[in-house]
ROLORO-170032 format. One record per residue (C-alpha): x negated, y negated, z; residue in one letter. Coordinates in steps of 0.5 Angstrom, whole numbers. Each point is the difference from the previous one (the first is absolute). Layout:
<recs>
REC	X	Y	Z	res
REC	X	Y	Z	A;
...
</recs>
This chain:
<recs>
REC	X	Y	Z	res
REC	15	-12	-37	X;
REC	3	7	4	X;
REC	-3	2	7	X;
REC	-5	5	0	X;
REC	-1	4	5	X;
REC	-8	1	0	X;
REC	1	5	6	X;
REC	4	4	-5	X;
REC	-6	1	-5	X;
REC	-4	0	4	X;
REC	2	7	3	X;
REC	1	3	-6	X;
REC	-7	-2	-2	X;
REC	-3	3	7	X;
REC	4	6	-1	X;
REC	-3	2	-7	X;
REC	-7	-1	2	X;
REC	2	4	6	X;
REC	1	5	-5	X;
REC	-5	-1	-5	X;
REC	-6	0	5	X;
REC	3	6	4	X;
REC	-2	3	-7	X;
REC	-6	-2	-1	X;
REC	-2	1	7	X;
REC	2	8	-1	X;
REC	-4	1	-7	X;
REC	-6	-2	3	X;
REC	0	3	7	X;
REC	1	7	-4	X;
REC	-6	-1	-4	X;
REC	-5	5	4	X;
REC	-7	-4	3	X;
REC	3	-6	1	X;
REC	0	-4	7	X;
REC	7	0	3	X;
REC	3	-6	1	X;
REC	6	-3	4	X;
REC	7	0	-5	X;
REC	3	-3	5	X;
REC	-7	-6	1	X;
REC	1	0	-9	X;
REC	7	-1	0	X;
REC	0	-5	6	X;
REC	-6	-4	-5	X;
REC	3	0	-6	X;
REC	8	0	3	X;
REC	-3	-8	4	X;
REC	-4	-2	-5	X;
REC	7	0	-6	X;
REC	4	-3	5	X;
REC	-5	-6	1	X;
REC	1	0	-8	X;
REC	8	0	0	X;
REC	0	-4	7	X;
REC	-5	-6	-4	X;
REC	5	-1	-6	X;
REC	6	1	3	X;
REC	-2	-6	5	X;
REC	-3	-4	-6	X;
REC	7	1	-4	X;
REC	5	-1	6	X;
REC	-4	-6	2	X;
REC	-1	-3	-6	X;
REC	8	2	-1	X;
REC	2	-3	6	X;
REC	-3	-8	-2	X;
REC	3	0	-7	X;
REC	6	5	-1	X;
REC	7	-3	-1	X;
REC	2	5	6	X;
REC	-4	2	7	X;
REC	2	5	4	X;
REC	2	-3	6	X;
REC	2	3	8	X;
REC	5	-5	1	X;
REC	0	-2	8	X;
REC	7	-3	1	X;
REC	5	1	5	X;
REC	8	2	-2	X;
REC	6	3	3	X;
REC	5	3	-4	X;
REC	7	-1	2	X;
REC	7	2	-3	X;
REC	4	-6	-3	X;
REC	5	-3	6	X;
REC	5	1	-5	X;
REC	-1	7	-1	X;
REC	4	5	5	X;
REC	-4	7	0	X;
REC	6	6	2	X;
REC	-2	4	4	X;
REC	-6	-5	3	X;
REC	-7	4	1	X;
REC	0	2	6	X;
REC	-7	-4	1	X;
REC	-2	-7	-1	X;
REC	-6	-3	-1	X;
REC	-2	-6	5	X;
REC	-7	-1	-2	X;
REC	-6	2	-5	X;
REC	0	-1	-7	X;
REC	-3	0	-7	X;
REC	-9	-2	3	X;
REC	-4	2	-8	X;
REC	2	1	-7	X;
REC	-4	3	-5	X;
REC	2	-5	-6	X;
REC	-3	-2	-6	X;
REC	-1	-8	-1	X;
REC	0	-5	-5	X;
REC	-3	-7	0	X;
REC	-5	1	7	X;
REC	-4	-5	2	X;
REC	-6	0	-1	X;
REC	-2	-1	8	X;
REC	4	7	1	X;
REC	-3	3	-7	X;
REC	-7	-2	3	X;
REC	0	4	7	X;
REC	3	6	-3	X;
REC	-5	0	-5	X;
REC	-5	-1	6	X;
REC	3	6	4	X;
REC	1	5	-7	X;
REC	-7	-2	-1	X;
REC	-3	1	8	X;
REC	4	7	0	X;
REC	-4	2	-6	X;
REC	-6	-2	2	X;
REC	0	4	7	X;
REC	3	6	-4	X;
REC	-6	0	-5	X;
REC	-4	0	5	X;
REC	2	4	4	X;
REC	0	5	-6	X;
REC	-7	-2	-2	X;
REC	-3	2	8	X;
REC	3	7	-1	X;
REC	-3	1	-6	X;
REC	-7	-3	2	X;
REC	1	5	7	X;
REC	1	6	-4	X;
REC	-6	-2	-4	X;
REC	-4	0	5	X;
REC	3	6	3	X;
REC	0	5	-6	X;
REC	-9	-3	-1	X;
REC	0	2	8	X;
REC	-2	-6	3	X;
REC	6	-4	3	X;
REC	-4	-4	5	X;
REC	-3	-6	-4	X;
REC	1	-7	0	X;
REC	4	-1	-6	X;
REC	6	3	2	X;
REC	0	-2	7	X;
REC	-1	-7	-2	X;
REC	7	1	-5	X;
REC	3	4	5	X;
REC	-1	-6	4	X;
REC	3	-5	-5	X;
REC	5	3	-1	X;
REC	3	1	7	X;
REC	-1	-8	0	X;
REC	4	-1	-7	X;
REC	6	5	3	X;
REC	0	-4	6	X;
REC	0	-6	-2	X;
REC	3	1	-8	X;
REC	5	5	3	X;
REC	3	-6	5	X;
REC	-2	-6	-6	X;
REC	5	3	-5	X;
REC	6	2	4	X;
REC	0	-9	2	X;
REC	-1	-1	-7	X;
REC	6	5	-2	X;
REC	5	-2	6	X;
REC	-1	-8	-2	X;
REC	-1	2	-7	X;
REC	7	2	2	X;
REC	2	-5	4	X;
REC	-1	-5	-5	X;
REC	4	3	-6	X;
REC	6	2	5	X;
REC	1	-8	1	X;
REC	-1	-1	-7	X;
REC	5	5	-2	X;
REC	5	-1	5	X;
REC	0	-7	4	X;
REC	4	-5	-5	X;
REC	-2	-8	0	X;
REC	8	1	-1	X;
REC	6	2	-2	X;
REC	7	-1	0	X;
REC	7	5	1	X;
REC	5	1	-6	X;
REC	5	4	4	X;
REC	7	3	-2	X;
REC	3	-1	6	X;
REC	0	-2	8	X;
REC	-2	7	2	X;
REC	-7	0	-4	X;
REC	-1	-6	1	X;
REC	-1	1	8	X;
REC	-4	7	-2	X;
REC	-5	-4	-4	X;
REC	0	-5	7	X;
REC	0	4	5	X;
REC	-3	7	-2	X;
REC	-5	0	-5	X;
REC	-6	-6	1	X;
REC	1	-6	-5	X;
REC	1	3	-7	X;
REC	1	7	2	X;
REC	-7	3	-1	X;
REC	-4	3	5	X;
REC	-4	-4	4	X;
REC	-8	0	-1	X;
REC	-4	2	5	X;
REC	-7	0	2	X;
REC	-3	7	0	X;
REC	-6	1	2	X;
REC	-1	8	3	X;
REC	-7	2	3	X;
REC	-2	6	1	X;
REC	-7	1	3	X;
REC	-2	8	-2	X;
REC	-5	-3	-5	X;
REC	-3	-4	5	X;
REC	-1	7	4	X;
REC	0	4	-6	X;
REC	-7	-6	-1	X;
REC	-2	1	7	X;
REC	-1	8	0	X;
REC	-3	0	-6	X;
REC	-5	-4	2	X;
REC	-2	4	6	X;
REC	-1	6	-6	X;
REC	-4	-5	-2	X;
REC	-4	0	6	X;
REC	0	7	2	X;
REC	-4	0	-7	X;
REC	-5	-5	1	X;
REC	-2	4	6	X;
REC	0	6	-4	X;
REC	-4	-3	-4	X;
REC	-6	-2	6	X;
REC	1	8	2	X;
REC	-1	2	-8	X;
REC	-7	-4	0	X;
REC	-2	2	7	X;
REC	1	7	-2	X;
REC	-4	-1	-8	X;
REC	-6	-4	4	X;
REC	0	8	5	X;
REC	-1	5	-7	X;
</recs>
């Protein structure tokens, strides 16, 4: 099954209902009589709640994809330096060489993954999803509540909360699964329970030996990269839930004075 970049469709999707409620929005703040409202609030809410739609199906697909597709996408963690063949003489020789460094990642499409790899990637594509759509579905309850002109209500700040918890949590959750997940499949593909050298002469034989590692694939790795914007992006969002839990107490303070 070919790869399909979701990402992609999704942006085309979003683009086009951009368009269409920037239309709609227009006609109906022309009609003479009728309360202004927003564009910006309408388009924010319709814009959040159709990029909820496309990011579900697209996660539901790209997991179920990842667990029995006969080829996953995989960023393969490995370790490789290429190296000119010793029997290959450069004239004139570059001016610079390398000394260290190489090959860390490659994008690849593989075949016959495990299943222990098939699970973790499916399990990070499936927590990536989820905390999108959520946070989707929370700008669209937000530009509800602003656009009926009560922000500060319970609801909102409790969704507000929980999603400032499943980004912190979900955004350093899917990264392990992704880079075991990863990991996993590097080991799979590139570490060879054996091998064995059918060289044509003396010199590619001390190459095979002496330069590449073993049969000559790269070497597998483990790669597992954390970055820790989610778990600050979770901790101001949940200081915003904060300010509106105290913004709620003002507001009730102030309907019990009318």
């Amino acid at each position: 099954m070919a790869f399909i970049s979701w990402w992609f469709v999704a942006a085309l999707v979003v683009i086009l209902g951009l368009v269409v409620t920037v239309v709609i929005v227009r006609r109906n703040s022309a009609q003479a009589g009728q309360d202004h409202r927003p564009a910006v609030l309408v388009v924010g809410q319709f814009l959040a709640l159709l990029y909820a739609g496309v990011a579900l199906v697209g996660t539901v697909v790209n997991t179920i994809t990842t667990l029995v597709s006969d080829s996953v996408q995989v960023s393969l963690p490995m370790l490789y330096l290429p190296a000119t063949f010793p029997w290959i003489t450069l004239d004139p020789a570059p001016a610079a060489s390398v000394v260290g460094g190489g090959t860390a990642t490659t994008d690849v499409l593989v075949a016959g993954l495990g299943m222990d790899a098939r699970l973790l990637l499916a399990a990070g594509t499936l927590i990536q999803g989820i905390t999108i759509v959520v946070i989707a579905g929370v700008v669209a309850l937000l530009c509800h509540r602003l656009l009926a002109g009560s922000p500060f209500r319970p609801l909102l700040t409790r969704w507000i909360m929980r999603t400032a918890a499943l980004i912190a949590v979900g955004g350093l959750v899917w990264q392990v699964c992704y880079g075991v997940g990863n990991s996993i499949a590097s080991h799979q593909l590139l570490a060879p329970t054996g091998w064995r050298g059918d060289t044509p002469s003396e010199a590619i034989s001390d190459y095979v030996f002496t330069v590449l590692p073993g049969s000559g694939l790269p070497a597998p790795t483990l790669a597992v990269q954390i970055d820790f914007w989610p778990l600050f992006l979770g901790l101001a969002l949940a200081a915003v839930a904060i300010a509106f839990r105290y913004s709620e107490r003002l507001q009730r303070d102030t309907e019990g004075l009318v």
